[in-house]
C-alpha positions as CSV (number, residue, x, y, z in Angstrom):
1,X,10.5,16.5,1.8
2,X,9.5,19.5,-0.6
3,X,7.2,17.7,-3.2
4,X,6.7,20.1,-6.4
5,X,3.0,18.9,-7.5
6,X,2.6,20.1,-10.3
7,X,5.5,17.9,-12.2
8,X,4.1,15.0,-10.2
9,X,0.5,16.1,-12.1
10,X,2.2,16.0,-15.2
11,X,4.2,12.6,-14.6
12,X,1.0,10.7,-13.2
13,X,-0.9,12.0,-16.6
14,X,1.7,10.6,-18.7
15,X,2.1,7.4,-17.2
16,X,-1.9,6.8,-17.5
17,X,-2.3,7.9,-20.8
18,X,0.6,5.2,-21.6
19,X,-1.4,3.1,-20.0
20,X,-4.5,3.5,-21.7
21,X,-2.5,3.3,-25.1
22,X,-4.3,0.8,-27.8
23,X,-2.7,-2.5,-28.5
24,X,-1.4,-1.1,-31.9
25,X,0.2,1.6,-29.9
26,X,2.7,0.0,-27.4
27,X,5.9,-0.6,-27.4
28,X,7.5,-4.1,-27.9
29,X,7.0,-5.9,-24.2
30,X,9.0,-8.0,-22.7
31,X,9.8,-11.4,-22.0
32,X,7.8,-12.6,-18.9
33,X,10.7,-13.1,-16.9
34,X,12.0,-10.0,-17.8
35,X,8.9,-7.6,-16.5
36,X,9.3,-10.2,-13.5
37,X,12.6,-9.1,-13.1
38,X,11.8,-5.5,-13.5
39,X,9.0,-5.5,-11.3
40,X,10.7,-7.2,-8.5
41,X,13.5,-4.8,-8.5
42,X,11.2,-1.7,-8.2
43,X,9.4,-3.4,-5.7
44,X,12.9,-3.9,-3.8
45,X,14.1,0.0,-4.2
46,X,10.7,1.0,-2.9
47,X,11.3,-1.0,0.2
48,X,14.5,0.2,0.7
49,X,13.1,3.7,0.6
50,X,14.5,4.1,-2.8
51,X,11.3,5.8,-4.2
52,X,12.7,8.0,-7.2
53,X,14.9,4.5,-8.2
54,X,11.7,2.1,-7.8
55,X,9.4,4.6,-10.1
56,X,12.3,4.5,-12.7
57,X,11.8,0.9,-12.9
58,X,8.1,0.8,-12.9
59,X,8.0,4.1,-15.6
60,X,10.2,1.3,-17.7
61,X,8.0,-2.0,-16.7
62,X,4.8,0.4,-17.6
63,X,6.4,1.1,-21.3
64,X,6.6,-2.4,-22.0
65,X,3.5,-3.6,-20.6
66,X,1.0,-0.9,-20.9
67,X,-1.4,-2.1,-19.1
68,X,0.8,-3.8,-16.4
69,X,-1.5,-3.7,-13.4
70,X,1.7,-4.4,-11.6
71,X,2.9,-1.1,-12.6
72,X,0.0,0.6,-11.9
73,X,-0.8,-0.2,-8.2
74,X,3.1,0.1,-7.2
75,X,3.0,3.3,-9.1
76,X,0.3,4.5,-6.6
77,X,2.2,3.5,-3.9
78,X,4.6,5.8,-4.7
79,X,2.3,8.6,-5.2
80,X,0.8,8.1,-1.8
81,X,4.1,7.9,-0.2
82,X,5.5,11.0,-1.6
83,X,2.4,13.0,-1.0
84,X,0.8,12.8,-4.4
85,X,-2.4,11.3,-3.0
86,X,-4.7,11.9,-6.0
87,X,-2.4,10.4,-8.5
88,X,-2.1,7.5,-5.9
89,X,-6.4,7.2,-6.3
90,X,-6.2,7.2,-10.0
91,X,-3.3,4.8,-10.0
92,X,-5.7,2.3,-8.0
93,X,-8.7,3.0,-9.0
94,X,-6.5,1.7,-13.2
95,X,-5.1,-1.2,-11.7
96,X,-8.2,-2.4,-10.0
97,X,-10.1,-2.1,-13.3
98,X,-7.1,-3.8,-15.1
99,X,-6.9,-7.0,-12.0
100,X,-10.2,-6.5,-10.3
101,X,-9.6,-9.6,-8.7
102,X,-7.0,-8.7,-6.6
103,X,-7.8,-7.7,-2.9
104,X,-4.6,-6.3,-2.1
105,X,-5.3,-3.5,-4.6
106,X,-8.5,-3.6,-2.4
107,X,-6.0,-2.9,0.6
108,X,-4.2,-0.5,-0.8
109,X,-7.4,1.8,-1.3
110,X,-8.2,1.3,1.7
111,X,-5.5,2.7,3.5
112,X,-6.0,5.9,1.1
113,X,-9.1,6.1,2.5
114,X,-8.2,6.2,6.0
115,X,-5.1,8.6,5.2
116,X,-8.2,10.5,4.2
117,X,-9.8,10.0,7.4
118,X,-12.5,8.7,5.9
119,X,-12.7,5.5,8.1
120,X,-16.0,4.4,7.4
121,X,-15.1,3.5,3.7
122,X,-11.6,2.3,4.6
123,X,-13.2,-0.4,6.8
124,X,-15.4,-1.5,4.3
125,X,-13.0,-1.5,1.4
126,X,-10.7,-3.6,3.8
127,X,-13.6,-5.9,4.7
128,X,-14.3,-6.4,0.8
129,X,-10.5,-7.1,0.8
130,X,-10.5,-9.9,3.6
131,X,-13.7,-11.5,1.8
132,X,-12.1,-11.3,-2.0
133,X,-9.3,-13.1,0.4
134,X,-10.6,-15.7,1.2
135,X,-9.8,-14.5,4.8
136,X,-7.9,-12.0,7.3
137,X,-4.7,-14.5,7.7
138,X,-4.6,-14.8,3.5
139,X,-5.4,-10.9,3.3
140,X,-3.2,-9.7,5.9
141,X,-0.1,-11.9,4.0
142,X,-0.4,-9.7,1.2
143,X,1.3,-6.9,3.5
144,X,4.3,-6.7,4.9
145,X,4.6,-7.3,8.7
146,X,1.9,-10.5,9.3
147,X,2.3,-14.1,9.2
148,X,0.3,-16.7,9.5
149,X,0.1,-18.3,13.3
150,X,0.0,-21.7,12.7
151,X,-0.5,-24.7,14.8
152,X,2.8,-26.1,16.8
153,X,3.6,-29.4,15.9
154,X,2.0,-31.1,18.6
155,X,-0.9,-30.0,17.5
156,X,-1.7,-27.0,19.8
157,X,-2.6,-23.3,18.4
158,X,-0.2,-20.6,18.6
159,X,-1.3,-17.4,20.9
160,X,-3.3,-16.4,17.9
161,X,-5.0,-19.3,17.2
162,X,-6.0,-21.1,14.0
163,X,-6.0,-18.6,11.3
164,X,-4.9,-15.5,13.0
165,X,-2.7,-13.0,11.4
166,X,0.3,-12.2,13.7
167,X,2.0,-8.9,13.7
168,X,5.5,-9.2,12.7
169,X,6.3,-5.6,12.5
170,X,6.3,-2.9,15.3
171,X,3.0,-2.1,15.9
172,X,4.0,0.3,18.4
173,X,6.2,2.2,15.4
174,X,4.7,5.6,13.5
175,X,4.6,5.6,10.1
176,X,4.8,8.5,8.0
177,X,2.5,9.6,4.6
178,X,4.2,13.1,3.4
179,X,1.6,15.5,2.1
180,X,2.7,19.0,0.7
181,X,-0.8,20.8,1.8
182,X,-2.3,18.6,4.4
183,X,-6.4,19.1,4.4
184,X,-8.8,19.0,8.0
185,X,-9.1,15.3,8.4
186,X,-6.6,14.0,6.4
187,X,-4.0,12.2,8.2
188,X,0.3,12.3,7.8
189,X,1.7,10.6,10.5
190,X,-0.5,7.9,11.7
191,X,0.3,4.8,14.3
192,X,0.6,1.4,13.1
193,X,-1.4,-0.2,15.6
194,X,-4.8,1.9,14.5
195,X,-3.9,1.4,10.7
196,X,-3.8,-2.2,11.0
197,X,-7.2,-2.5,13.2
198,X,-8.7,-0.3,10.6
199,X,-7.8,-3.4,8.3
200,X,-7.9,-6.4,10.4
201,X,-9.9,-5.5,13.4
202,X,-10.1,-8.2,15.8
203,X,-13.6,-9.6,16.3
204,X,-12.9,-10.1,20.0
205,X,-12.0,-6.8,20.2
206,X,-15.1,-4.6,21.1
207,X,-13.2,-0.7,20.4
208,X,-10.3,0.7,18.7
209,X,-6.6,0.3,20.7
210,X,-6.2,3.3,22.9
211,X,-4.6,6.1,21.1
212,X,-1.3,7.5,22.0
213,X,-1.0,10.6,24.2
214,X,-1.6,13.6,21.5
215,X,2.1,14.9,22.9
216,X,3.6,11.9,21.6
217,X,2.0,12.4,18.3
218,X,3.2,15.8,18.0
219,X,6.8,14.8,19.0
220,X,6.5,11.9,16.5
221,X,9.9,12.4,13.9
222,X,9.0,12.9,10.5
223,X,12.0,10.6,8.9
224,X,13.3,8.6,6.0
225,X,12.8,5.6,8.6
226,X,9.7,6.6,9.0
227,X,8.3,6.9,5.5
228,X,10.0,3.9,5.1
229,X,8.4,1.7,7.5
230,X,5.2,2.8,5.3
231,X,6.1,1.6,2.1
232,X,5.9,-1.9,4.3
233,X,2.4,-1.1,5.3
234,X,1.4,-1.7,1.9
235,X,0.1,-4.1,-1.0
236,X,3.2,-4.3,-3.8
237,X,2.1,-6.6,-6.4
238,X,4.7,-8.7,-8.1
């Protein structure tokens, strides 16, 4: 994927100066249901892997709210999955000061940190997350590929127990983060299963889940698929 960075400069300027526009200065928004609308349809193309479609959509759900934080956090998404990481950190760093409520923006940064390989921070951004929560099981829900492990009707705990987030996706699968000039320590291709215990680490877990063989990191495909499955590693606020 050939990624030309400085158009992507120029594009993430221009969406956060609309952003920052005065109330006198926007554009006639929307009906509610309408930037619903909008918003769930980018947030559909950007799961499909439709990235150029879905940042359409959010360009257009951006010009009619301006300070959509929506639009702002899926946005960055974007940017991280097409390489553009520091247009993805300005993109998060808006929305959270537009919803600073929200963990799963919370989430989101946190996973740029680790992609940063700065692990220490990602951790504690994702432990912020999980408190802001109310919880792992509530936190974990806000990303694709966890569910809740409830109690079976008779009254027993699932394998997880009480509370538990459960793993719907592939844990086992490599997901991909494109980056045009990759930087000592900052990570591409990275395996699910260490993302999401960077996240949600497992209090009954005393160390980090073995790491692949580095031969099956180097033979790891860098794909559409792949890329893909890490749109579904992340927070896309509706």
């Amino acid at each position: 994927m050939r990624i030309d960075v400085r158009k992507a400069g120029l594009m993430a300027a221009t969406l956060l100066a609309l952003a920052m526009l005065p109330p006198s200065a926007r554009g006639d928004k929307g009906s509610a249901d309408t930037l619903n609308r909008e918003c769930e349809l980018g947030v559909m193309l950007a799961n499909q892997g439709k990235f150029a479609e879905a940042e359409s959509v959010f360009i257009s759900l951006l010009s009619h709210s301006p300070d959509d934080a929506r639009a702002l956090v899926n946005l960055g998404n974007l940017s991280l999955l097409t390489g553009k990481r520091e247009s993805a950190r300005v993109f998060y760093e808006t929305a959270a000061r537009r919803d600073s409520l929200d963990p799963g923006i919370q989430l989101d940064q946190a996973v740029w940190l680790y992609l940063q390989g700065r692990d220490d921070a990602a951790s504690l951004a994702a432990s912020q997350a999980v408190y802001r929560a109310g919880g792992t099981t509530r936190a974990a829900s806000l990303i694709g590929g966890y569910e809740e492990d409830r109690p079976h009707e008779d009254g027993s705990e699932g394998p997880g127990g009480v509370g538990h987030a459960v793993p719907l996706a592939d844990l086992s699968a490599w997901i991909q983060f494109p980056l045009a000039r990759p930087k000592d320590g900052q990570r591409t291709v990275v395996h699910r299963k260490e993302l999401a215990a960077t996240l949600f680490p497992d209090p009954h877990r005393n160390s980090a889940p073995a790491r692949p063989a580095p031969e099956t990191l180097s033979a790891a495909t860098q794909t559409t698929a792949s890329t893909r499955r890490a749109a579904e590693a992340l927070y896309w606020k509706r």
